[in-house]
N, C-alpha and C positions, 0 to 999 in steps of 0.2 A: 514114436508119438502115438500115443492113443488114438484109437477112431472115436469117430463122434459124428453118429448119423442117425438116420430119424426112427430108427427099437429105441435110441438113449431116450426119447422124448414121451416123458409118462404122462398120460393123462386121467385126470382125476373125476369121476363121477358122483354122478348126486351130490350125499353131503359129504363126502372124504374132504373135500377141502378143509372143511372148517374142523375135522378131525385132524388134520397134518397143522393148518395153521392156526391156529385158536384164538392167538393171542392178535389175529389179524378182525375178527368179528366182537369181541367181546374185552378186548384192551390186556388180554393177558391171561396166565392160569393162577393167578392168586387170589385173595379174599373178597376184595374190589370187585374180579372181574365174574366170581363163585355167584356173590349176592347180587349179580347184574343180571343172571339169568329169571331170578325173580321177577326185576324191574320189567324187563321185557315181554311178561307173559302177564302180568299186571297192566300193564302198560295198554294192552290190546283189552284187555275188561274197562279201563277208561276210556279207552276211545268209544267203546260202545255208552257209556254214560254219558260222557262230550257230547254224541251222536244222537241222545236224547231215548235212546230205546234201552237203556238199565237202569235199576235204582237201587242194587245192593249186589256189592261184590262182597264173597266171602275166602278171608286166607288162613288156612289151617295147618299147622304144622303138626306133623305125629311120627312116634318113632319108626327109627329104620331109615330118620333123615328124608324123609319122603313131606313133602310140600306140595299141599291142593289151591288155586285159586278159581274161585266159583264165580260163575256174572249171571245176572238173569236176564242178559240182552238179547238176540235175534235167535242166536246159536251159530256158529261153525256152516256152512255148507254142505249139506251129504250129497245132493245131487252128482252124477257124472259129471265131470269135467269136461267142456265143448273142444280138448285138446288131445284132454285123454283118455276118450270115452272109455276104456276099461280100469279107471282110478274113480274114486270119490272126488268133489272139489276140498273135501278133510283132508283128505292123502294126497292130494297135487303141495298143500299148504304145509303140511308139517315135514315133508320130504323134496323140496326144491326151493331151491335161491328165487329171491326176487318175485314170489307169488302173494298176494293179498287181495284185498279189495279197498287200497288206501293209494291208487297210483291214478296220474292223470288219465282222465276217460272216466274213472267210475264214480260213481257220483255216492255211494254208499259213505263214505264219509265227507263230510267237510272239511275237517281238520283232524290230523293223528299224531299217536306219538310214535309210532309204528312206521314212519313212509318209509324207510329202507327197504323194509318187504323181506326182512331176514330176520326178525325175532327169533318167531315160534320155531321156524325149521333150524336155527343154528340151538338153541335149545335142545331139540328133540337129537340132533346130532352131537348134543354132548350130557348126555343121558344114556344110564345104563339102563334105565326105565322109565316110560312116558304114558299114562294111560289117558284118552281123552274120550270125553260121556259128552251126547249135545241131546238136550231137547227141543225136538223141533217139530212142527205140524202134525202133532199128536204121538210124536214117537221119541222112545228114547235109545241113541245108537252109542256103542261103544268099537274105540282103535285099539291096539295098545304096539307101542314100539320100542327099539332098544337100539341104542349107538345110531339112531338116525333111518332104521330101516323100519317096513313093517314086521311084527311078529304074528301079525292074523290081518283078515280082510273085516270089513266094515259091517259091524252084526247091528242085528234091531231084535233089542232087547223086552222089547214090548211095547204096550199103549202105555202114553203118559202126559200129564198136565202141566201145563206152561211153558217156558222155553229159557234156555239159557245153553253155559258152556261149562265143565267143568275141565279144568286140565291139571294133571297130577306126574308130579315128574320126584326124580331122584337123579341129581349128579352124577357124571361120571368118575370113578376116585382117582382112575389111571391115565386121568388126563390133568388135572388137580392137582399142585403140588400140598404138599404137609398134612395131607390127611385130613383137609378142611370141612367142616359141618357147619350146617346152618346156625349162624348165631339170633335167638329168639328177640333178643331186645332189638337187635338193628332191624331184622324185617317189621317188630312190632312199632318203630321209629317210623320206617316206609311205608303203613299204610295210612298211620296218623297221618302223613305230609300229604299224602294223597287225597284224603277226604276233603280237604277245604279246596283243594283246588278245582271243583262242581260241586257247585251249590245242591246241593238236597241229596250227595248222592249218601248211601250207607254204607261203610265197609266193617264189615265184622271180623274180629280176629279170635281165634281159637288156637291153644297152642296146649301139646302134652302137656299135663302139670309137672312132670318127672323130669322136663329140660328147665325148665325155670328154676334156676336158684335164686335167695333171698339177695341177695347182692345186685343182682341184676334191676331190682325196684321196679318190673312188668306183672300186670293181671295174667291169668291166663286164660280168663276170657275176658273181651271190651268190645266197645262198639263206640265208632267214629260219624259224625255228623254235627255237621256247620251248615245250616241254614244258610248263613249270610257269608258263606264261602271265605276269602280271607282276612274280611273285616272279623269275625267272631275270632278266626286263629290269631291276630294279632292281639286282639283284647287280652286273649286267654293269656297270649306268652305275656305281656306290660300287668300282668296282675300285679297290683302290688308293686308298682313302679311309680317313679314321680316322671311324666312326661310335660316336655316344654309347650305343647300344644293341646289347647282345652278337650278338643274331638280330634279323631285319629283323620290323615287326610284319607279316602279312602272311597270308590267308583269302577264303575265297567264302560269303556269308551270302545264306540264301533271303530273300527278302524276303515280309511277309506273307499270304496268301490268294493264293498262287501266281502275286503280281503280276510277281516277276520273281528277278533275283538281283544282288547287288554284289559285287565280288572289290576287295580293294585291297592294296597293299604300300609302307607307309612304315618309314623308319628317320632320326634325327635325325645329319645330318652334322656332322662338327667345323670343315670347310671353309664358304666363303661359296656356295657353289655349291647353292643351293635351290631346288628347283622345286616345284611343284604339279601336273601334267597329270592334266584328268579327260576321260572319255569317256562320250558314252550310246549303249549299242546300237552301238559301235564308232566312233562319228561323233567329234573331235576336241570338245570346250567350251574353247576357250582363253580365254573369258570368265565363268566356272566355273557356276552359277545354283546350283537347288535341291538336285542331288545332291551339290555342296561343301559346302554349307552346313549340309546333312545330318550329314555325315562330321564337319566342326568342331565343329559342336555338341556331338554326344556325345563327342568326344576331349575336349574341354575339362570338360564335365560328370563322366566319368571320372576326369579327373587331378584335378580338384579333390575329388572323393569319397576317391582315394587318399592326397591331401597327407590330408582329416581323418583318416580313418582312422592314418595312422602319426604323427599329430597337429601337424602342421606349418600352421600357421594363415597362414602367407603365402601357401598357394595360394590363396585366395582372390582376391587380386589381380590373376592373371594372366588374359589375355584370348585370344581366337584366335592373334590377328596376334601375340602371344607366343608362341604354343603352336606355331607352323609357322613361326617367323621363321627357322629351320636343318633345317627339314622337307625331306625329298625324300619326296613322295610320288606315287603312283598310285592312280587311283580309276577304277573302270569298271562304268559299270552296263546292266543290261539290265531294259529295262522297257516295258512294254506298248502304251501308251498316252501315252508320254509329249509332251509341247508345250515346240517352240523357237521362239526369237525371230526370226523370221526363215527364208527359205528353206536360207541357211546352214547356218544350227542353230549360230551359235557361242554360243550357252547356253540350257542349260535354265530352263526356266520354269512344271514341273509342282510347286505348291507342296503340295499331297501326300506327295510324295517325301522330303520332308523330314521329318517324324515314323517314315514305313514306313522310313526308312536307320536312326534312332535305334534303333528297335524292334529293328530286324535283330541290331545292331553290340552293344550294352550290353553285354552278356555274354559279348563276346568281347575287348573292350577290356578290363573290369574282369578277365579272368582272364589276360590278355598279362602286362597291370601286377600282380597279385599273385604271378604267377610267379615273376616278374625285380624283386622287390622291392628289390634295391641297387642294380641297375643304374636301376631307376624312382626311386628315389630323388637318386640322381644324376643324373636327366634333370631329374626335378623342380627339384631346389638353380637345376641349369641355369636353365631357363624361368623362376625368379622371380628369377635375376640378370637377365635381359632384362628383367622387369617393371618392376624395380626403376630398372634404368638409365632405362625409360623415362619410369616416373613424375619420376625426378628429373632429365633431361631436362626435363621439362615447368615444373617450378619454377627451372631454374637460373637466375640470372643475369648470373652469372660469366660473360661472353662465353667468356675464356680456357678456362676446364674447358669450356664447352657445344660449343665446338668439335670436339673431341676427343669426348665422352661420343656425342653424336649421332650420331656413327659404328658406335658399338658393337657388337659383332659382325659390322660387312661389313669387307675387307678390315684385317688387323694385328688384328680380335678382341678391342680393349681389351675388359675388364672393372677399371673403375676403382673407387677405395676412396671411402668414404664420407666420408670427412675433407672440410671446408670450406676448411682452408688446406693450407699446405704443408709445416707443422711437421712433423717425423718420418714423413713421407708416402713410401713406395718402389714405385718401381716393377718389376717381375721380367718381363727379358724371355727368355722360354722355348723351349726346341727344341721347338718342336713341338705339335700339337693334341693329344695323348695326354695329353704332359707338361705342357699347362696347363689340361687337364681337373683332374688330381691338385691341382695347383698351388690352384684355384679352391676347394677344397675345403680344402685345408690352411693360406689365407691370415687375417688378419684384415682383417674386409672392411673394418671403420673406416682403416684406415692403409693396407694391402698393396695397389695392383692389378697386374693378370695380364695379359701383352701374348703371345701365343703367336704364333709362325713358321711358315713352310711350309719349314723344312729350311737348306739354306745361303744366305746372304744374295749381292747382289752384293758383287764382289772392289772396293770402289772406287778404291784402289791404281793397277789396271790398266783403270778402264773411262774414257768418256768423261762428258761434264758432260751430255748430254743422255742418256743412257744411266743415271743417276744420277737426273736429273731426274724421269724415265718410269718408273723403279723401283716398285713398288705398297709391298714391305714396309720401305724405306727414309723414304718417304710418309708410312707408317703411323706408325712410330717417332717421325718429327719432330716431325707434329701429336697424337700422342699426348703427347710431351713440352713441348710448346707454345712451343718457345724459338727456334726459325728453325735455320737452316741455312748453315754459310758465312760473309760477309759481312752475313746478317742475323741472327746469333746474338744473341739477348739471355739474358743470363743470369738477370736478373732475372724473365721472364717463365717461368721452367722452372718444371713444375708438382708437381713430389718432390725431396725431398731428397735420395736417394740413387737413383742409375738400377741395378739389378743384372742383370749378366750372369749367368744361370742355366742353363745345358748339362748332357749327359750327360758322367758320369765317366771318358769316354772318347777317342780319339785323335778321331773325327768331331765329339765334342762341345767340343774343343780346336780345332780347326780352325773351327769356326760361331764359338766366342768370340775367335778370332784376326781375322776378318773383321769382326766388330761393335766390337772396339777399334779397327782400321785406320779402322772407319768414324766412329767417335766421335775419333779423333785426328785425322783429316781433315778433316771438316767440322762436327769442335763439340769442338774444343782445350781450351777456357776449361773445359768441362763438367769433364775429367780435371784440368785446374789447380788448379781450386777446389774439389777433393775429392773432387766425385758421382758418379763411377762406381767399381763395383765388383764382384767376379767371384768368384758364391757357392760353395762347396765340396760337393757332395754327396757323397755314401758309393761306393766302387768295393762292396764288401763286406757283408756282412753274416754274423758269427759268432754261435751261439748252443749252448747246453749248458752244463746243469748251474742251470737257468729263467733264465739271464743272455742278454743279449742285448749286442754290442760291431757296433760299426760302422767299418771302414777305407777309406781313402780313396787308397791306395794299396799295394801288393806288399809295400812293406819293412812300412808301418805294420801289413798283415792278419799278416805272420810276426811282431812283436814284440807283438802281441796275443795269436797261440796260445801264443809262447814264454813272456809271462806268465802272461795267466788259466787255460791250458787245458794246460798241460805234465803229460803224464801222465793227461788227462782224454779221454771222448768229447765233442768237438762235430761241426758242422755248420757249412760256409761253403755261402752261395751268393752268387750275382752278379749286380748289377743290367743287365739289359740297356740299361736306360737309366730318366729319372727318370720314363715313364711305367710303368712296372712298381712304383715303389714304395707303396704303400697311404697315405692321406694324414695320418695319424698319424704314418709312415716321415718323409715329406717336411717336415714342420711340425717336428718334433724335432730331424733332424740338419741341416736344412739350411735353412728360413725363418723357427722362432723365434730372436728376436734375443738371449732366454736362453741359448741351447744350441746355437746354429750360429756357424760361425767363416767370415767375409767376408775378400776381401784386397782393399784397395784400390787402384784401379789409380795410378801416376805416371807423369809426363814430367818432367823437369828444366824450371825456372822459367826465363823467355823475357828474364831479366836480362842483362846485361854479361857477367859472371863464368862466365854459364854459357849461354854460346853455343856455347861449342865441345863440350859434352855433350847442349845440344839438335841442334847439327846431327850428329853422331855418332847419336842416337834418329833424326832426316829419314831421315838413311842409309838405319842399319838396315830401317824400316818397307819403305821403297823396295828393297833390296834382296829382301827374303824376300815383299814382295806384287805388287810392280811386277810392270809387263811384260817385263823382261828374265831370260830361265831362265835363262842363263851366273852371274846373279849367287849364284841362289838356288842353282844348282849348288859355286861357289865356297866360299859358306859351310857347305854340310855335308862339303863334303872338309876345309876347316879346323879343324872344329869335331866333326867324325866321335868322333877320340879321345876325347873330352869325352862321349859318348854312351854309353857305359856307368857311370862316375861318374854320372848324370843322372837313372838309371834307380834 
C-alpha cells in the first residue's frame, strides 16, 4: 500500500493556485475565458466611473499582443499596506487573493463589478507581463510583474499631473490553449457595451492599424459616449426599425433602503431581431438570473392589470416568454451586495433582488402604459396574438398548419386565422411591419391571417435557384402557405383559399406586387391557374366635407369624386403615405372586408393547345420586364412610352 502522510500534502502560495487551476477563476483556458481577462481589468476602471471619481477610460491594443487600459479615477494605492508594511497596497492588490477596496467595511465603493476581490491579482498571475503606472498625489509610480510575482519594487518615476491608473498586461501563452490572441473587433464590441452603461462616462479605443483587417468592419481609433446611458444605445441599435411602441419605455429607479439603483430601456420591435442584455454593477449576465426575472415579473404583472383595467380578459393568458418574444430590451443594475455564479459572474444569483426590482418598477410601468393607452393597447392585442398562436401551437395537430403556426413571429411574422380548415380562409401578404401592425388589427382573426415583409422581395426572374433557395422571406411565404415550391408544388396541400397581394397605393407598392407575382408565376403557376391569388386595392385618397367621407384609389377616380360630391363645396383631401398610416377601421372598410373592398384577381392564360401561343407571349413578357437583360426592359418602355399617358 502506498503511504500517505502529511510531505503528500502540497501547499500552494500566493498566486500558484490560480496558475495550477485556471479554469477555476476565470471559467477555463479558452477564448471566452483569454478575453475575460480584459473584462476584469476593465471592469475595475468602471467601477471607478460607477464610483463617480473617472470620466474617460482608455483601451489600447498594440503589437506584441500587449493590451493597455487607462482610467483617470483615484489611482491604485502606493501607500504601505497596514498588513504588510514592507509591500505597497499596489503590490498586496495585484499579488494576493481576496484584496481590494470593494468588500464590506470599506466604503470606497458603493457598488462593484469587481466584489470577488480576485480580478486584477488572477490577471497578473496569468500573465507573462504586467506593467502598472498610477498617478497619484503628484507622483507618477511604476510595478512591473510576470506569472503573478513582482519583477522590481515600487519606483517613483517622477512629478506628475492628475491622477488615474494605467494597467498593461500580455497573456500568458503556456497557460492558453491554441495559441490564442486578442481578437480587436470583440474587445472593440466590449467597450462599446461598456460605455452606456454610465452615463457621461468616455472610453476610447485605440488599436494597431496592422491587426485590423477589412473584414472585421472596426475604426482603429473611436470613441464611445452616451449621454443618456441606455436610452441613447437602444435608439442607436432600433435605427431604422419600425417599433410597436411610439417612445422607447426607458428610466433609472432607486432601489429600496439605498440598496442600489436600476436603469432599463425597452421597446417592442416589429422585426425578429430581439434581445434581452442585462447587466449588474456593469459586469455583462448573458445568462440573465434575479435582476431579469425581476424586471419580467412586474412587466408582465402590469400588463396584465392594464388588459383588466381597459377590460380585455385575454390578458390573462399571456406569459413572460410572450411578453419579451419581440422585446429589445436593456437592464442594468447596481447593487450592493450582490452574488454571481461563479468567478465569471455570467448571472446573478441574489434572490432578493427580485422583489427590491418589483418595488422599484410598479409605478413606473403602470404609468408608461397608462400614458400610451392606444398605443399599449396595441401592444397588448400584439402579445395575446403570440399567446394565442402559442397556446394553439400546443393543441394542433394538423402537422400542415403546425408547421407554419410554430414559426410565428420569427422570420415572414405569420399571424394566422383561427379557422380549422381551409374554407374561405385568406391569407394578406403585406408591405411591411407598420402595415401589418394595422393589418392585424383590422383582420377577422377566425378566417384573415397577416404575413408582413421586410420591404422588397428577391427579383426571382433574374436571381439564381440557390439564391432563391437561401432567400428567408421567400422561405417564409412558402411554409406559410404550405404547398411546396417548383416541382414540389401541391396544390391540394395550400392552406387558404385565396393568397392576397396587399401593397401601398403606390409606384414602390406596385413594384413589391410585381415581384411577388413574378414569384408566384414562377415557382407556384397552378396557385394563379386555379384562381388564388389576388391583388387587394387600397385607397391612394382620402376626401372628406360636409361629415361625408369618399375614398380614391386613383388621380382620375379622387377628380370625379370632388367633380361629384363636392362641386361648389369645402372639402379636404389627404394622402395615404402608405397602408401603415391608415387607422384600422380605414383598412378593414375599404380594403380587407370582403363587404366593401374590391380584389382583382390575378391570370395567366390556361397551359392548353389553343392557348400556347398566349402563354408563351405571358413567358415573354415576365422575362422581358424582370429578367436579367436591361436592353429588353429598355425596349419595351420606348414602345410602349406613347401608351403612358393614356394609362395614367
Amino acid at each position: 500500500m502506498n503511504s500517505y502522510s502529511a510531505k503528500d500534502i502540497e501547499v500552494l502560495e500566493g498566486l500558484e493556485p490560480v496558475r495550477q487551476r485556471p479554469g477555476m477563476y476565470i471559467g477555463g483556458t479558452d477564448e471566452n475565458a483569454y478575453h475575460h481577462l480584459v473584462s476584469e481589468i476593465l471592469d475595475n476602471a468602471m467601477d471607478e466611473a460607477v464610483a463617480g471619481f473617472a470620466k474617460k477610460i482608455t483601451i489600447e491594443l498594440s503589437e506584441d499582443n500587449l493590451i493597455s487600459i487607462t482610467d483617470d479615477g483615484r489611482g491604485i494605492p502606493v501607500d504601505p499596506h497596514p498588513k504588510f508594511p514592507n509591500k505597497s497596497a499596489l503590490e498586496v492588490i495585484l499579488t494576493t487573493l481576496h484584496s481590494g477596496g470593494k468588500f464590506s467595511g470599506s466604503k470606497s465603493y458603493q457598488t462593484s463589478g469587481g466584489l470577488h476581490g480576485v480580478g486584477s491579482s488572477v490577471v497578473n498571475a496569468l500573465s507573462s507581463f504586467m506593467e502598472i503606472i498610477v498617478i497619484k498625489d503628484g507622483k507618477k509610480y511604476r510595478q512591473t510583474f510576470a506569472y503573478g510575482k513582482p519583477t522590481g519594487g515600487l519606483e517613483v518615476l517622477g512629478d506628475a499631473k492628475g491622477h488615474g491608473t494605467k494597467v498593461t498586461f500580455r497573456p500568458d501563452s503556456t497557460i492558453f490553449t491554441d495559441k490564442i490572441l486578442f481578437k480587436p473587433k470583440r474587445i472593440y464590441r466590449l467597450a462599446r457595451s461598456k460605455a452606456f452603461l454610465e452615463k457621461g462616462v468616455r472610453i476610447e479605443w485605440k488599436c494597431n492599424p496592422e491587426l485590423i483587417t477589412e473584414d472585421m468592419g472596426i475604426p482603429a481609433t473611436d470613441e464611445f459616449y452616451f449621454p443618456n446611458g441606455l436610452s441613447d444605445f437602444l435608439s442607436e441599435s432600433l435605427k431604422g426599425k419600425e417599433c410597436l411602441m411610439p417612445s422607447q419605455f426607458c428610466g433609472v429607479s432607486c432601489l429600496p433602503n439605498e440598496q442600489g439603483k436600476i436603469e432599463w430601456a425597452l421597446n417592442w420591435c416589429t422585426s425578429r431581431e430581439s434581445f434581452f442584455s442585462s447587466y449588474c454593477n456593469t459586469v455583462p449576465t448573458p445568462e440573465g438570473g434575479s435582476h431579469e426575472s425581476g424586471f419580467k415579473s412586474i412587466a408582465l404583472k402590469c400588463l396584465k392589470s392594464f388588459g383588466a383595467m381597459i377590460g380585455n380578459k385575454k390578458a390573462e393568458i399571456i406569459t413572460t416568454d410572450d411578453l419579451f418574444s419581440d422585446a429589445c430590451c436593456l437592464l442594468s443594475l447596481f447593487y450592493k451586495t450582490p452574488q454571481f455564479q461563479g468567478q465569471t459572474k455570467e448571472k446573478l444569483s441574489s434572490p432578493e433582488v427580485i422583489k427590491l426590482i418589483e418595488n422599484a418598477l410598479k409605478d413606473s410601468i403602470d404609468l408608461y402604459l397608462t400614458q400610451n393607452t392606444k398605443a399599449s393597447t396595441l401592444l397588448l392585442d400584439d402579445i395575446i396574438e403570440v399567446a394565442e398562436s402559442r397556446l394553439r401551437s400546443r393543441k394542433e395537430k394538423d402537422i400542415a398548419r403546425k408547421s407554419a403556426t410554430k414559426r410565428l413571429r420569427l422570420p415572414g411574422k405569420l399571424t394566422d386565422c383561427s379557422s380549422k380548415t381551409r374554407e374561405n380562409t385568406e391569407i394578406f401578404i403585406v408591405e411591411g411591419d407598420s402595415a401589418g401592425g394595422t393589418a392585424k388589427q383590422s383582420r377577422n382573426r377566425e378566417l384573415q391571417a397577416i404575413l408582413p415583409l421586410r420591404g422588397k422581395i428577391l427579383n426571382v426572374a433574374s436571381s439564381s435557384k440557390d439564391k432563391i433557395d437561401e432567400n428567408k422571406e421567400l422561405s417564409d411565404i412558402a411554409e406559410a402557405l404550405g404547398c411546396g415550391l417548383g416541382k414540389d408544388f401541391d396544390i391540394e396541400k395550400l392552406r387558404y383559399t385565396r393568397v392576397i397581394i396587399m401593397t401601398d397605393a403606390d409606384v414602390d407598392g406596385a413594384h413589391i406586387a410585381s415581384l411577388l407575382m413574378t414569384f408566384f408565376y414562377k415557382q407556384m403557376p397552378e396557385l394563379i391557374s386555379n384562381g388564388h391569388l389576388y391583388i387587394a386595392l387600397p385607397p391612394l385618397y382620402k376626401i372628406s366635407g360636409g361629415g361625408k367621407s369618399f375614398y380614391a384609389k386613383t388621380d382620375k377616380e379622387l377628380n370625379e369624386i370632388i367633380e361629384k360630391e363636392f362641386k361648389n363645396r369645402k372639402y379636404e383631401t389627404s394622402r395615404f403615405k402608405g397602408l401603415g398610416e391608415m387607422n384600422s377601421d380605414q383598412l378593414k372598410d375599404t380594403t380587407m372586408n370582403p363587404k366593401t373592398r374590391q380584389l382583382v384577381r390575378v391570370v395567366i392564360p390556361n397551359r392548353t393547345e389553343e392557348d400556347m401561343e398566349d402563354a408563351g407571349r405571358t413567358k415573354k413578357l415576365v422575362e422581358d420586364l424582370m429578367g436579367k437583360t436591361a436592353e429588353s426592359r429598355y425596349k419595351f418602355i420606348v414602345e410602349n412610352a406613347k401608351f403612358a399617358e393614356k394609362i395614367i
